[in-house]
C-alpha positions in Angstrom: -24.4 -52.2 -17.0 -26.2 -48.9 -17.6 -26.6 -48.6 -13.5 -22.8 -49.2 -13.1 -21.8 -46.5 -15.4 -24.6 -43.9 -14.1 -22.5 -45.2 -10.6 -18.6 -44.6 -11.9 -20.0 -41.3 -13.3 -21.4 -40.0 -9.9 -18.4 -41.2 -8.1 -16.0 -39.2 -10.4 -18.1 -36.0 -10.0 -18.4 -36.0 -6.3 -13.9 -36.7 -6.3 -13.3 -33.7 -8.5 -15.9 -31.2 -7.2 -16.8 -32.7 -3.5 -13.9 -30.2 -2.2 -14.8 -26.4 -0.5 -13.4 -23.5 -2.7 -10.5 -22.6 -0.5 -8.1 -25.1 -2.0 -6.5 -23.1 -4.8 -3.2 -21.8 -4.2 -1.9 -18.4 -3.2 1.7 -18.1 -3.8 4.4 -16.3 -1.2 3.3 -12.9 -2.9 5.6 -10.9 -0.3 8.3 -12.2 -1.5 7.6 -11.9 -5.1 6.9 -8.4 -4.2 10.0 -8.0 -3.1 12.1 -9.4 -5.5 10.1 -7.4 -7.9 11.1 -4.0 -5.9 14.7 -5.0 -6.0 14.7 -6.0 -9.8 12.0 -4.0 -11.6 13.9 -2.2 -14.6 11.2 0.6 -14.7 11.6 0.5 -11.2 15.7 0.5 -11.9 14.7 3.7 -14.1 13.3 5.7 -11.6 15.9 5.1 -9.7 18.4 6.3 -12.0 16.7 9.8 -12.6 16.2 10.3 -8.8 20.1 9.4 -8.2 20.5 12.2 -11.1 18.5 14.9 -9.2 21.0 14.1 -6.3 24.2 15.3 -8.0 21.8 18.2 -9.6 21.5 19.2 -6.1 25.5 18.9 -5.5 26.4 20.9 -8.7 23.5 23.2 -7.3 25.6 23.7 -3.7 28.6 23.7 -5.5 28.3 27.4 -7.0 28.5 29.2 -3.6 32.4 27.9 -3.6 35.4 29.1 -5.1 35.9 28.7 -8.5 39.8 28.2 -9.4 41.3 27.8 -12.8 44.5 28.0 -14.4 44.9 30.4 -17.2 48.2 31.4 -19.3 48.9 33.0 -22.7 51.7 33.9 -24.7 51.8 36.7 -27.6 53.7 37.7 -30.3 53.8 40.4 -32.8 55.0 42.3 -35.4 53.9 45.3 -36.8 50.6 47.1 -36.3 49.9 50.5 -34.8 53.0 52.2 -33.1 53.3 55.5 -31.2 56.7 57.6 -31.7 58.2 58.9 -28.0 60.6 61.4 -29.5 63.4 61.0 -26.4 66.5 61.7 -29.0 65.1 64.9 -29.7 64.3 65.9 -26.2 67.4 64.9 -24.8 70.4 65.3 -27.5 70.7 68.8 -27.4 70.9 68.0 -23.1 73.6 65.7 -23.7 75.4 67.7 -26.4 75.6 71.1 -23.6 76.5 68.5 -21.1 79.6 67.0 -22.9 80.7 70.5 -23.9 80.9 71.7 -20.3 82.3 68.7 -18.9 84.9 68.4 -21.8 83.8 64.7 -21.6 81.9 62.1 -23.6 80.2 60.7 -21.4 77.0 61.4 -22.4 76.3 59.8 -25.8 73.1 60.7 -28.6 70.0 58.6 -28.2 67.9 57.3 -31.0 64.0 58.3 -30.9 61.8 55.3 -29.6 59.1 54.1 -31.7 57.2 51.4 -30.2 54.6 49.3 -31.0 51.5 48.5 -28.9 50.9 44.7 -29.7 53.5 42.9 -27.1 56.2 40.8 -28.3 57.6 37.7 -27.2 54.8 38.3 -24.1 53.3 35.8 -21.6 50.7 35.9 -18.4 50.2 32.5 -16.3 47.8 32.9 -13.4 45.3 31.2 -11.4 41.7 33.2 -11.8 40.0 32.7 -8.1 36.2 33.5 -8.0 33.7 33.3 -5.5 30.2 35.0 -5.2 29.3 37.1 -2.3 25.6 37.7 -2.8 23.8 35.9 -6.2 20.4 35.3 -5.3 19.9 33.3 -8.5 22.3 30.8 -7.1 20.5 30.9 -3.8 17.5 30.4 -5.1 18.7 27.8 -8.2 19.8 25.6 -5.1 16.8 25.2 -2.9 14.9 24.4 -6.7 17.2 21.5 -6.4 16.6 20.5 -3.3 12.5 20.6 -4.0 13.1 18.2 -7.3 15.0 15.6 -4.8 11.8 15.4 -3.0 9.7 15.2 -6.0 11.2 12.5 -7.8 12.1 10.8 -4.3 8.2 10.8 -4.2 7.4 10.2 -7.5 10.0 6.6 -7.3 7.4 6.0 -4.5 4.7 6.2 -6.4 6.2 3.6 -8.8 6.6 1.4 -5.8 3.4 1.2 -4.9 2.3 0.6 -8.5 4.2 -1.8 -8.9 2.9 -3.7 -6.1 0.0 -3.1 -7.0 0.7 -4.6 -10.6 2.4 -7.4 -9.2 -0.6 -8.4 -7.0 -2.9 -8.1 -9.9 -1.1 -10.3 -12.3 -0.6 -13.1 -9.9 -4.4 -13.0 -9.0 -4.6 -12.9 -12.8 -2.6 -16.5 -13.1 -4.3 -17.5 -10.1 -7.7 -17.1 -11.8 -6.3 -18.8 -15.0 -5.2 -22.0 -13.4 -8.2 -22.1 -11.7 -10.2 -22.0 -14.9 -8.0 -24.2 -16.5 -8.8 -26.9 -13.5 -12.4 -26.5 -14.4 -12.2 -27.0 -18.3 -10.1 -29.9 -17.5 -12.4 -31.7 -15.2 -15.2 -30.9 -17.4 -13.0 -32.3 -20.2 -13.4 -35.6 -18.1 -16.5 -35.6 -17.4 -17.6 -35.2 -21.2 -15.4 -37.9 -21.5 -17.2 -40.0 -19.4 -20.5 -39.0 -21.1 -19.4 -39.7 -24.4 -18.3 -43.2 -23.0 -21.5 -43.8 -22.1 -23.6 -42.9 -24.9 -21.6 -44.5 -26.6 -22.3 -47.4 -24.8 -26.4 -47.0 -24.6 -26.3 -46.7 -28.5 -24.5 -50.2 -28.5 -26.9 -51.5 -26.6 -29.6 -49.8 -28.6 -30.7 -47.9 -25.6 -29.9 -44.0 -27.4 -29.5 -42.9 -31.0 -26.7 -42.0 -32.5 -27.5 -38.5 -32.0 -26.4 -37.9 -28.4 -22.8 -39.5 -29.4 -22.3 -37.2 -32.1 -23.6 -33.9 -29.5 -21.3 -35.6 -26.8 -18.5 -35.6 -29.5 -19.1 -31.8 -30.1 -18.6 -31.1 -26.4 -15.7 -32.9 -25.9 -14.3 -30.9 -29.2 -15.5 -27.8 -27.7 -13.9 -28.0 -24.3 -10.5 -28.8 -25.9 -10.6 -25.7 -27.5 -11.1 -23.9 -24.8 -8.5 -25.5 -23.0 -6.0 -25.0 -25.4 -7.0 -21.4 -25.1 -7.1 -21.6 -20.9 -3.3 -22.8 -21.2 -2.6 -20.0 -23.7 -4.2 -17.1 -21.1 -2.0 -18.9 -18.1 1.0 -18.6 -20.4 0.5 -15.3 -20.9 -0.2 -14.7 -17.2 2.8 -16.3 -16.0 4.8 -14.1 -18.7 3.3 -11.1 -17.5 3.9 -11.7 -14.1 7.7 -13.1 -14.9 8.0 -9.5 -16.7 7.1 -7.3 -13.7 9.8 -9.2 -11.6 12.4 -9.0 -14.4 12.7 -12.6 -14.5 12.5 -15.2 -17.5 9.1 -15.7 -18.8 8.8 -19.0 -18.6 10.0 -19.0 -15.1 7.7 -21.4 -13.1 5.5 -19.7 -10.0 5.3 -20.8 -6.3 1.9 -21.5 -5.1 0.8 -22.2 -1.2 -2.6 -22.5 0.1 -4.8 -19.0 -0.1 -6.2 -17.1 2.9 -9.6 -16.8 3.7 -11.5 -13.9 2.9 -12.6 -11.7 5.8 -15.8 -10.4 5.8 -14.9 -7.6 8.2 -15.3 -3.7 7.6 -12.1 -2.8 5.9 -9.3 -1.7 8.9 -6.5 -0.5 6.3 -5.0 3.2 7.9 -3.9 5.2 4.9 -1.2 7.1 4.5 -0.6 10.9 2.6 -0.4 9.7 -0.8 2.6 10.2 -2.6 0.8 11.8 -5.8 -0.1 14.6 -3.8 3.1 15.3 -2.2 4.7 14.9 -6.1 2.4 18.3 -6.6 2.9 19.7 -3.5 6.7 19.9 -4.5 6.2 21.0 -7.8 3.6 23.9 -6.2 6.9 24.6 -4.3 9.4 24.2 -7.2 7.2 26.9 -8.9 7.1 29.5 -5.8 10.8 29.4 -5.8 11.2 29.8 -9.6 8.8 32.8 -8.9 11.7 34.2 -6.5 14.5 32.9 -9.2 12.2 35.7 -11.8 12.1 38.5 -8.9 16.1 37.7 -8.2 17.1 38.6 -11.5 16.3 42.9 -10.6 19.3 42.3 -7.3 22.4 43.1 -7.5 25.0 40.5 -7.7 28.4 40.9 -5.4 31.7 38.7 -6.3 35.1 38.5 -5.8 38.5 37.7 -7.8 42.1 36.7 -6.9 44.8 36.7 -9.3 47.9 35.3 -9.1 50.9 34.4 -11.7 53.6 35.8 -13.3 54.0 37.9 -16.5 56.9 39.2 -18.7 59.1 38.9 -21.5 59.3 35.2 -22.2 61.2 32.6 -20.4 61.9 35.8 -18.2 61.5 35.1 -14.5 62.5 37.7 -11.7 61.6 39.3 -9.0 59.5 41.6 -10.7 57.1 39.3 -12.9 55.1 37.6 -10.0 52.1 39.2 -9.7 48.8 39.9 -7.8 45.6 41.2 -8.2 42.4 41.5 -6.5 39.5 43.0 -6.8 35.3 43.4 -6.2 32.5 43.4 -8.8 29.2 44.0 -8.4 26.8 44.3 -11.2 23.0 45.5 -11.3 20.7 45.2 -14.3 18.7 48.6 -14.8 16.5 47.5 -17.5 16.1 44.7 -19.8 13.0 45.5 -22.1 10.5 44.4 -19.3 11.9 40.4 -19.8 12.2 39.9 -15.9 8.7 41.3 -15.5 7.4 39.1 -18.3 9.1 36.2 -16.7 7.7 36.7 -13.4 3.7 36.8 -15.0 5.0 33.7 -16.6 6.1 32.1 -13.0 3.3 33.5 -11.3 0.5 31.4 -13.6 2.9 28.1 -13.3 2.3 28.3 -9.9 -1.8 29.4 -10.1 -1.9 25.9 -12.4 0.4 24.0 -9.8 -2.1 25.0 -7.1 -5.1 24.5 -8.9 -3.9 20.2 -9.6 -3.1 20.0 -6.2 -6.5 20.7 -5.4 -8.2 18.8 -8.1 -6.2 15.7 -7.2 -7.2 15.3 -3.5 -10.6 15.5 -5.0 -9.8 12.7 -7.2 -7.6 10.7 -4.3 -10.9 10.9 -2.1 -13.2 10.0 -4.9 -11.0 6.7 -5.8 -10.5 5.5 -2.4 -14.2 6.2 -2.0 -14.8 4.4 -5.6 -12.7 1.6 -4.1 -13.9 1.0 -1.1 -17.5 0.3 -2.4 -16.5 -1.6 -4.6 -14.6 -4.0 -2.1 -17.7 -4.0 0.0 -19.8 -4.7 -3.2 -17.0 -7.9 -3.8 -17.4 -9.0 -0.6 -21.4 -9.2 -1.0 -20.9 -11.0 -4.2 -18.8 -13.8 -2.5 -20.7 -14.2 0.3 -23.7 -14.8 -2.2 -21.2 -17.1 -4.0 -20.4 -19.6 -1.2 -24.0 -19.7 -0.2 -25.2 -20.2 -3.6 -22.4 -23.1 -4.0 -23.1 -24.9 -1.0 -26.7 -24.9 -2.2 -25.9 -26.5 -5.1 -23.9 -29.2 -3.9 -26.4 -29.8 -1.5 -29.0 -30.1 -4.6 -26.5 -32.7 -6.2 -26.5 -34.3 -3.8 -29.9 -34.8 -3.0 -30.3 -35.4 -7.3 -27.6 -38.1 -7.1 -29.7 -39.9 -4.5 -33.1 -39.8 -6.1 -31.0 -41.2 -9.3 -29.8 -43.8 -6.9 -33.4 -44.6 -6.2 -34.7 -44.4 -9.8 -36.5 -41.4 -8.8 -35.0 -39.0 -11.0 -34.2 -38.7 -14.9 -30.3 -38.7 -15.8 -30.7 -35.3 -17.5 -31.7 -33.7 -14.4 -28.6 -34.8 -12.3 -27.1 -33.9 -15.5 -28.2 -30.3 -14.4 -27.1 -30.5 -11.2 -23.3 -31.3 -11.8 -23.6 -28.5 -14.5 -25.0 -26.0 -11.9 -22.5 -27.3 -9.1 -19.4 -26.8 -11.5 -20.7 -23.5 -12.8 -21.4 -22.1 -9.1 -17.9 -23.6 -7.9 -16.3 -21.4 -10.6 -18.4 -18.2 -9.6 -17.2 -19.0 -6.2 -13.7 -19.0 -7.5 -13.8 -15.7 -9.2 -15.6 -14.2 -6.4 -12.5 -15.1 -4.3 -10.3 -13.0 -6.6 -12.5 -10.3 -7.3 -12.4 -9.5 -3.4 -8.6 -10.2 -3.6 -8.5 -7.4 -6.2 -10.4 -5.0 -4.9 -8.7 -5.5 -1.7 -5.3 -4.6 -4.0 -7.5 -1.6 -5.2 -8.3 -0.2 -2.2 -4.8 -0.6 -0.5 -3.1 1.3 -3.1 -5.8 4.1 -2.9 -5.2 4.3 1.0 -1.3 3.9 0.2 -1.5 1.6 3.0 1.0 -0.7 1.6 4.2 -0.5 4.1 7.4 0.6 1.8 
């Protein structure tokens, strides 16, 4: 009875563990990576503000046209200053010789004018045309535009390539938690099997009661941690279901994983985008150092009027009206602001400069970082799938000297717990390389957008 047990046992250990490493799943990750590049919301976000510093750009090329508007006004008034315009006294006496000579009336007595300076019963309707000749502000204001397009058009890149990365970390993550949920469960069964079996020998009276009670404890304890295995796959899957902006419970495509190439990395690299993000702000702050020298130019514009003014409701040929003209204005001095402004500019560049250079150091220390680390993973695995092989092959050999009464139950015993334990270093070998591989392609920026 004892031998047929010992038999079942050996039989169910070689059916869950008698299979290479490469059979856990991999799932259709470009796609996922590209559903989560069309439905991010962070990704949505940076969208948004890159869309805005289009139409910035716009308003920007929209000051060097005309500016039209329509302007009108009506007054009315009644007393105030007034200025007396003594025409009765000048002219009376005129008029008075006048009529004598001519023996006629036909020149009659005038009343002195006395008239006010606020108009009354006034209006003015015109259209007020601008447009600026020379403003190097505005010249200057528009190419600062056109370096932010760039700089958050590279910036929503780097969010990209986060976000593949992300994306390819979380599903290894799952990955790795399913995979360590497989191996909790079929130790689950295989404690199962023990405790069947003790329980069996103490029946018999061939063990004590003690080894049922420490099988007991195992099973106890592997149940716990498989309730917490399903919790950290839970919240894997979540994660994951986040990044694509999908429902959290949403379920995850799996297909068979790739092997693991234990070839020099062959990646090609591209200019990262964190480096051309401060190699536009470097240039956004040389321009804003011209936009602080513009201010001491002149400025040159032009007007058109056109409309209509008179006494109210009073239209004739002599109301239309035009008038054009030329400004040009020229500050002299303004208490040393502009030359304050331009130190200002001038160290917001120096600091600009001085990131740039400090981050290709940094860019060339990660992808250095990264890539040996990868080549360290790969190591690791290699070590892994030797070290596995070796222990199935010492099962293996164990479960036949136990066949052959040549060898204590404990010891085979050992063996399945060194085969399962090397199997699951194998496993997180795998996705170690897989990660570092992630690692290292988003330090070369290698991923194709």
């Amino acid at each position: 009875m004892k031998l047929i047990f010992q038999l079942k046992r050996v039989l169910l250990v070689i059916l869950m563990y008698w299979v290479p490493m490469q059979v856990f799943a991999q799932a259709p990750l470009q796609t996922y990576i590209d559903e989560a590049l069309k439905n991010n919301l962070g990704l949505h976000k940076q969208d948004f503000v890159f869309q805005k510093s289009l139409y910035a750009l716009k308003e920007a090329k929209g000051l060097f046209l005309p500016d039209v508007e329509f302007n009108t006004s009506y007054l009315t008034s009644g007393g105030g200053r007034k200025i007396e315009i003594p025409i009765g006294d000048l002219l009376n006496p005129v008029y008075s010789t006048l009529n004598s000579l001519t023996s006629s009336g036909k020149f009659p007595q005038v009343e002195n004018v006395s008239q006010t300076f606020n108009p009354n019963n006034y209006y003015d309707a015109k259209l007020h045309t601008t447009l600026p000749l020379y403003n190097a502000e505005i010249i200057f204001n528009s190419r600062i535009r056109k370096q932010q397009v760039g700089l958050q058009q590279a910036q929503l890149k780097v969010y990209k390539r986060e976000l593949v990365k992300q994306v390819k970390l979380a599903y290894y993550g799952y990955l790795q938690s399913l995979q360590a949920q497989k191996v909790l469960e079929n130790g689950l069964a295989l404690a199962m099997e023990n405790l069947r079996i003790n329980q069996a020998m103490v029946k018999n009276g061939k063990a004590i009661r003690t080894v049922v009670s420490r099988a007991e404890n195992e099973v106890a304890g592997l149940r716990a941690q498989q309730e917490d295995a399903r919790a950290q796959t839970l919240n894997a899957a979540a994660y994951f279901n986040f990044l694509l902006n999908k429902p959290l419970n949403s379920s995850i495509e799996i297909e068979a994983e790739r092997p693991v190439s234990m070839q020099k990395d062959s990646l090609e690299g591209h200019k990262r985008e964190e480096l051309l993000v401060l190699e536009s702000a470097a240039q956004i702050n040389q321009l804003s150092l011209g936009l602080s020298k513009a201010h001491v130019l002149p400025k040159l514009s032009t007007f058109l009027d056109l409309g209509s003014q008179g006494d109210f409701i009073k239209v004739n040929r002599e109301t239309p009206y035009y008038l054009f003209g030329v400004t040009l204005s020229w500050q002299i001095f303004s208490g040393n602001r502009n030359q304050n402004k331009i130190q200002q500019a001038r160290l917001d560049l120096k600091t600009a400069e001085t990131e740039l250079n400090q981050a290709e150091q940094q860019l060339l220390l990660e992808t250095e970082t990264a890539q040996n680390r990868l080549t360290a993973a790969l190591q690791s695995y290699k070590a892994a799938v030797s070290q596995s092989a070796l222990s199935l092959q010492y099962y293996k050999d164990e479960q036949r000297l136990y066949k052959e009464g040549q060898a204590l139950y404990l010891e085979l015993l050992d063996a399945q717990t060194r085969l399962i334990n090397d199997q699951l270093k194998e496993s997180i070998a795998y996705l170690n390389v897989q990660t570092r591989q992630t690692e290292l392609e988003r330090a070369k920026a290698s991923y194709i957008l």
